[in-house]
MARFIVEX-350199 format. One record per atom (N, C-alpha, C): x, y, z. Coordinates in pm, whole numbers, padded with zeros to 5 digits, always signed. Atoms other than C-alpha are relative to their C-alpha. Layout:
% residues N
XYZ
...
This chain:
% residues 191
+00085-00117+00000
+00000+00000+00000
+00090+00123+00000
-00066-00114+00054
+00126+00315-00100
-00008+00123+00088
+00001-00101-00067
+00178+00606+00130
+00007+00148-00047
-00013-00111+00077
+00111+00961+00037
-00001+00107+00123
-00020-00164-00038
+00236+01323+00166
-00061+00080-00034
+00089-00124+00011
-00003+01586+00146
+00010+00114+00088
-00035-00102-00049
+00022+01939+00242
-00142+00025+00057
+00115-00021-00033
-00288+02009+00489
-00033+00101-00010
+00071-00162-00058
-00496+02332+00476
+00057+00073+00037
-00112-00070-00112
-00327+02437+00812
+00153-00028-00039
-00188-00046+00046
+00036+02400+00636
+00101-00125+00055
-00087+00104-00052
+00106+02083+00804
+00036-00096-00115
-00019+00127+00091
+00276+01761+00621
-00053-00088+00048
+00064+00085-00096
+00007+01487+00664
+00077-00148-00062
-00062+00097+00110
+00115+01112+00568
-00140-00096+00058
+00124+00075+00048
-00175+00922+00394
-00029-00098-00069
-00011+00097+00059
-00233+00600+00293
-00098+00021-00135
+00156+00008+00101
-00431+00549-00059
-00085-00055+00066
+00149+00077-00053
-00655+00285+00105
-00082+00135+00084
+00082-00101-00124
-00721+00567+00419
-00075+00104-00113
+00099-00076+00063
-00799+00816+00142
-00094-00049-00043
+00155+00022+00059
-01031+00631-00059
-00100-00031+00065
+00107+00004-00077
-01245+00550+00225
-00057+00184+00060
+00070-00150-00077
-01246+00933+00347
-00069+00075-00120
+00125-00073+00025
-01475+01177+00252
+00124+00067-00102
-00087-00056+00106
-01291+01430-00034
+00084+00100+00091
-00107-00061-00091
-01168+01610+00250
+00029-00049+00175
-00018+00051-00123
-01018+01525+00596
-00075-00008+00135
+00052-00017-00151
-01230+01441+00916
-00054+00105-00005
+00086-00015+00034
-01516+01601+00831
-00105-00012+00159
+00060-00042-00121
-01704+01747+01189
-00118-00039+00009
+00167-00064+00043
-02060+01693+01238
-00040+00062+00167
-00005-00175-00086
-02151+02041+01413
-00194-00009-00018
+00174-00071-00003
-02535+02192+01481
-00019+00052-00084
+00026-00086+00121
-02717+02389+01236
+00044+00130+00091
-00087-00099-00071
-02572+02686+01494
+00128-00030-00063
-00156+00033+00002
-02219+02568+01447
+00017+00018-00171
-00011-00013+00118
-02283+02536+01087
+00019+00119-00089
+00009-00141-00010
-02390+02882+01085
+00111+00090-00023
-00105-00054-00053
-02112+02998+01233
+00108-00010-00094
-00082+00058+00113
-01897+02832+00994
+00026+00067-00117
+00083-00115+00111
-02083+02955+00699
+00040+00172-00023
-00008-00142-00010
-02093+03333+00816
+00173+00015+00023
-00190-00006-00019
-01676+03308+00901
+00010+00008-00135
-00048-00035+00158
-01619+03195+00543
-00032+00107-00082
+00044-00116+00113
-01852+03405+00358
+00046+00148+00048
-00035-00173-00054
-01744+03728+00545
+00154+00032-00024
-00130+00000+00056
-01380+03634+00463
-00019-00010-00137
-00036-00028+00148
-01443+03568+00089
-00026+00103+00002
+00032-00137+00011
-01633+03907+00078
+00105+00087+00028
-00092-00083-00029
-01354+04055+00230
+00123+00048-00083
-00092+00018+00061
-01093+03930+00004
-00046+00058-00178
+00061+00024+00100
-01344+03957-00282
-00041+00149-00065
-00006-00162+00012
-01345+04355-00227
+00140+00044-00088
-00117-00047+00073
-00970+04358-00377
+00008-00046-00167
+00062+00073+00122
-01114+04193-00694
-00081+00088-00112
+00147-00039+00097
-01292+04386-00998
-00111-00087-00081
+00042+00040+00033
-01503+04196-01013
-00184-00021-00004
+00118-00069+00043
-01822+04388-00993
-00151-00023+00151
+00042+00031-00069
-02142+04276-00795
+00002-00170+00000
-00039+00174+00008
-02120+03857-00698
-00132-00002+00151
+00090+00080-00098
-02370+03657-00509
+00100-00110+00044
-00020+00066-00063
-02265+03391-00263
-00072-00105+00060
+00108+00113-00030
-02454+03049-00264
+00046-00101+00122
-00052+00074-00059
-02390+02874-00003
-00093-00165+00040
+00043+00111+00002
-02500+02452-00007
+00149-00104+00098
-00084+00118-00086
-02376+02130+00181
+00045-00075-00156
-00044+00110+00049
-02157+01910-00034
-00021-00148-00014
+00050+00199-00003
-02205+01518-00141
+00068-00053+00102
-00104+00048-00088
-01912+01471+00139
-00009+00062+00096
+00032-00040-00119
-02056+01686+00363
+00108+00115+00023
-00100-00151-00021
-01807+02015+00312
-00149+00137-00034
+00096-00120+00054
-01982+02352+00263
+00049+00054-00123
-00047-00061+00142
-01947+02479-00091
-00032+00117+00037
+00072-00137-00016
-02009+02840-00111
+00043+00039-00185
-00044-00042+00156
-02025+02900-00529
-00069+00183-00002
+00040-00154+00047
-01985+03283-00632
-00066-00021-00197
+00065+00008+00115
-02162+03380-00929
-00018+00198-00027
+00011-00206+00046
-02194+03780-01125
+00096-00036-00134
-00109-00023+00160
-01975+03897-01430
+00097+00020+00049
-00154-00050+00026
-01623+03937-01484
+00082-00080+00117
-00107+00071-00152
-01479+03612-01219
+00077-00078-00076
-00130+00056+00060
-01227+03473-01487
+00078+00043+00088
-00053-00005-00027
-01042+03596-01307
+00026-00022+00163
+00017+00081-00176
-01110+03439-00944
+00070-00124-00054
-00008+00115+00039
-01081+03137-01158
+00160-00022-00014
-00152+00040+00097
-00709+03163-01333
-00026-00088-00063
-00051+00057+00095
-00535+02955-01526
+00016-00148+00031
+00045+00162-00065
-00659+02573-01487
-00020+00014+00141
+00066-00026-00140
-00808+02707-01163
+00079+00046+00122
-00114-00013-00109
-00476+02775-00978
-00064+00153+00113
+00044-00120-00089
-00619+03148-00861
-00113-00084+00121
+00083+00062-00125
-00910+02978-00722
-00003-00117+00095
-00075+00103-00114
-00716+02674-00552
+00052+00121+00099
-00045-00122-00095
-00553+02973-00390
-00065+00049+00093
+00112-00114-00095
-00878+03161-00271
-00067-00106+00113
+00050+00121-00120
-00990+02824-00124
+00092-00024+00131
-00154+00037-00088
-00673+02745+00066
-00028+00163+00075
+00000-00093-00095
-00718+03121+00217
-00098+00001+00066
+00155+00009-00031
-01092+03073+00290
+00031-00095+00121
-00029+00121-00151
-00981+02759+00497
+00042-00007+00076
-00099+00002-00112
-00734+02875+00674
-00029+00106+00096
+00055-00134-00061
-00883+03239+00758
-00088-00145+00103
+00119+00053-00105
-01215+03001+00892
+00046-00074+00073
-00049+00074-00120
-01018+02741+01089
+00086+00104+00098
-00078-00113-00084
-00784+03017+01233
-00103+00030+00113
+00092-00044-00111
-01054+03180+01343
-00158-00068+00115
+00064+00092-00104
-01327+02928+01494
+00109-00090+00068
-00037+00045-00052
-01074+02731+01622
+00030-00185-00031
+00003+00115+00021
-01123+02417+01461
-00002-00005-00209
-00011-00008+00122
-01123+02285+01106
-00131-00068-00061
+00075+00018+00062
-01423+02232+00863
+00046-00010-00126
+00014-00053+00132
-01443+02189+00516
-00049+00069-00069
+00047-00103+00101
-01494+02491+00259
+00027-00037-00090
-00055+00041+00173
-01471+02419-00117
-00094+00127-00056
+00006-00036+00128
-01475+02726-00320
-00013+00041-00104
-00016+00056+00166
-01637+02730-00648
-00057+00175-00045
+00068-00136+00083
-01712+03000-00911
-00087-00056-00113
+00117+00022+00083
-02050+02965-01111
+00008-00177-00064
-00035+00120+00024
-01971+02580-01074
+00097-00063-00060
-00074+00068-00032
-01659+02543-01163
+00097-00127+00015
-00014+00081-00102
-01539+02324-00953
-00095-00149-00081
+00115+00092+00037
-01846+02114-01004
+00027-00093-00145
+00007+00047+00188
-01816+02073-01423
+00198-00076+00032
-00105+00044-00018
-01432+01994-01326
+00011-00160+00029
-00031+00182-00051
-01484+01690-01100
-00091-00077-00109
+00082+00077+00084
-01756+01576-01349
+00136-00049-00132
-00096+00021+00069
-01471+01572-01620
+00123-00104+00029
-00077+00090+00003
-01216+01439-01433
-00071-00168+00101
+00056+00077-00038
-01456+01175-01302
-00021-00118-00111
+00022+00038+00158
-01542+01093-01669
+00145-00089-00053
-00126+00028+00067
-01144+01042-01761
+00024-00132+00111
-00065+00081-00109
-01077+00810-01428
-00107-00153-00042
+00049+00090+00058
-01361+00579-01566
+00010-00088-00111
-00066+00017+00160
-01222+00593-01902
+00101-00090+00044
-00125+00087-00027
-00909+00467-01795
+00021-00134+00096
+00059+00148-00049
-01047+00188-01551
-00016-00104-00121
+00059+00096+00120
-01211+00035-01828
+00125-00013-00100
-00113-00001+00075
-00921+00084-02013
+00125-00067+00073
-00090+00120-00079
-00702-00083-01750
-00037-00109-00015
+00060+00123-00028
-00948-00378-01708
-00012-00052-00167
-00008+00040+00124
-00971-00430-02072
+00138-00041-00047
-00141+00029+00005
-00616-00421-02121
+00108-00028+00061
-00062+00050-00097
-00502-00557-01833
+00092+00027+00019
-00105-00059-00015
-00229-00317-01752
-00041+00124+00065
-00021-00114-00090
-00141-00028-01526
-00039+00104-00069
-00002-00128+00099
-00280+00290-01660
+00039+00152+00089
-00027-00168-00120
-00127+00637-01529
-00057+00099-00024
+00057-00082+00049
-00326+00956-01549
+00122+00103+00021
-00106-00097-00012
-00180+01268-01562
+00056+00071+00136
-00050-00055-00093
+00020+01465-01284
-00163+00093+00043
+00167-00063-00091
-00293+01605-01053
+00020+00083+00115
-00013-00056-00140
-00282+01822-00727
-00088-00129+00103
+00044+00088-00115
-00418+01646-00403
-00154-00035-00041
+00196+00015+00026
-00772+01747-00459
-00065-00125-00100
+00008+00060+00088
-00769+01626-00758
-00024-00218+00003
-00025+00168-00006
-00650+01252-00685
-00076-00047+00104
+00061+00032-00147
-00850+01263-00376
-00096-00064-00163
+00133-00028+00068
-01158+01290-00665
+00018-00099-00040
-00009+00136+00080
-01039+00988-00876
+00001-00129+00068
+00013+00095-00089
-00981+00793-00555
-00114-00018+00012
+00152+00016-00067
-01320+00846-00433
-00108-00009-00113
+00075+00064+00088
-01483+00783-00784
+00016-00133+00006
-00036+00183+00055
-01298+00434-00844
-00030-00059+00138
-00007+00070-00111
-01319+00333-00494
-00149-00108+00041
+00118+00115-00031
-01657+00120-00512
+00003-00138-00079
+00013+00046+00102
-01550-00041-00845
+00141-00161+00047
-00060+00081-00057
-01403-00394-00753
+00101-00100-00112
-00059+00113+00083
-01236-00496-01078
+00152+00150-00051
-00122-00086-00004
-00971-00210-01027
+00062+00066+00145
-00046-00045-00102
-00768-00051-00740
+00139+00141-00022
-00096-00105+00061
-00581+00311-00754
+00131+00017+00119
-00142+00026-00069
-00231+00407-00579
+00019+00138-00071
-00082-00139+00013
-00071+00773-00604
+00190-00049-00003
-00129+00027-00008
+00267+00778-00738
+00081+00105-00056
-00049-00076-00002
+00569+01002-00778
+00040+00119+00117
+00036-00096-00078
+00625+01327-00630
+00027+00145-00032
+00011-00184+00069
+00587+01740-00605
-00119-00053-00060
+00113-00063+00075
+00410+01844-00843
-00021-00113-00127
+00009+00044+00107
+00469+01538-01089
-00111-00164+00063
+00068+00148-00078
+00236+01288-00859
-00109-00004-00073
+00085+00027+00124
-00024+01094-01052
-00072-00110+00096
+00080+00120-00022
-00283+00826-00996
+00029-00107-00092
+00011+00113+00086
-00219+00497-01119
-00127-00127-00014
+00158+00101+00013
-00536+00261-01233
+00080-00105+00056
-00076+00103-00031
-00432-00090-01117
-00120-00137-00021
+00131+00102-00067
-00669-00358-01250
+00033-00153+00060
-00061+00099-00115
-00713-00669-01007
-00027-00135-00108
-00027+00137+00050
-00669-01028-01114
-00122-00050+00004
+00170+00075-00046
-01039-01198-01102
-00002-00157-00051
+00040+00168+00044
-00912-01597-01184
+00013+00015+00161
């Protein structure tokens, strides 16, 4: 089993097994809080994006805020002119997340999950790379060989873990490292 280094939220180095990830949720230990606490949560983040979201031209923006399939809080902005929240393959807005998370744990004291997104995003992303991680299952199991996807951030491989992870005629594994770490398909033997 394959051990993986990940950089947490809070800045720590965590060490993570694939198996442990693909059973967890898309993000780490995952609280369950009151609809108060939730609240609380909620109003921290959104009052920090707003805050950050003032140095931005990016005009007037709404702030949706919903529960996640994994039980994080999304909060998707939405208005004109947020290309540029977004960047370049999303790196700005990996950024704005990572400050969102760290402002709201800083300040309640504890850690929740926030994810994020601009006018979905996010959303159309994991659908995509959800799409490719299937592709290449089937494409392992058919061709009975290792298939590697491309170099991914954490999030990312979390997402492919926790797609393939129900599917019993394959098994994934993170490999490499930095910035060149990848998911490898792995299909299983079934004589």
């Amino acid at each position: 089993m394959a051990e993986e280094t990940i950089m947490t939220e809070e800045g720590a180095e965590e060490q993570r097994s694939d198996c442990a990830m693909q059973g967890d949720s898309a993000h780490t230990d995952v609280v369950e809080l009151t609809e108060e606490e939730l609240d609380r949560v909620a109003d921290t983040a959104i009052d920090a994006l707003q805050g950050i979201l003032k140095h931005f031209d990016v005009g007037e923006v709404t702030i949706d805020e919903y529960e996640g399939d994994e039980g994080e809080l999304i909060l998707d902005i939405t208005g004109d002119n947020l290309a540029i929240l977004i960047g370049r393959h999303g790196k700005t807005l990996d950024a704005l997340q990572f400050i969102i998370s760290a402002i709201t744990t800083r300040t309640l004291g504890f850690r929740y999950p926030v994810v994020v997104d601009v006018e979905g995003y996010k959303n159309r992303q994991r659908q995509k790379l959800e799409s490719v991680a299937q592709s290449a299952a089937r494409r392992a199991v058919v061709q009975q060989r290792n298939v590697k996807l491309r170099p991914m951030t954490p999030y990312e491989r979390r997402i492919v873990h926790l797609c393939l992870r129900d599917r019993d005629d394959v098994e994934t594994a993170s490999e490499g490292e930095g910035s060149a770490r990848h998911v490898v398909i792995i299909p299983l033997d079934r004589a």
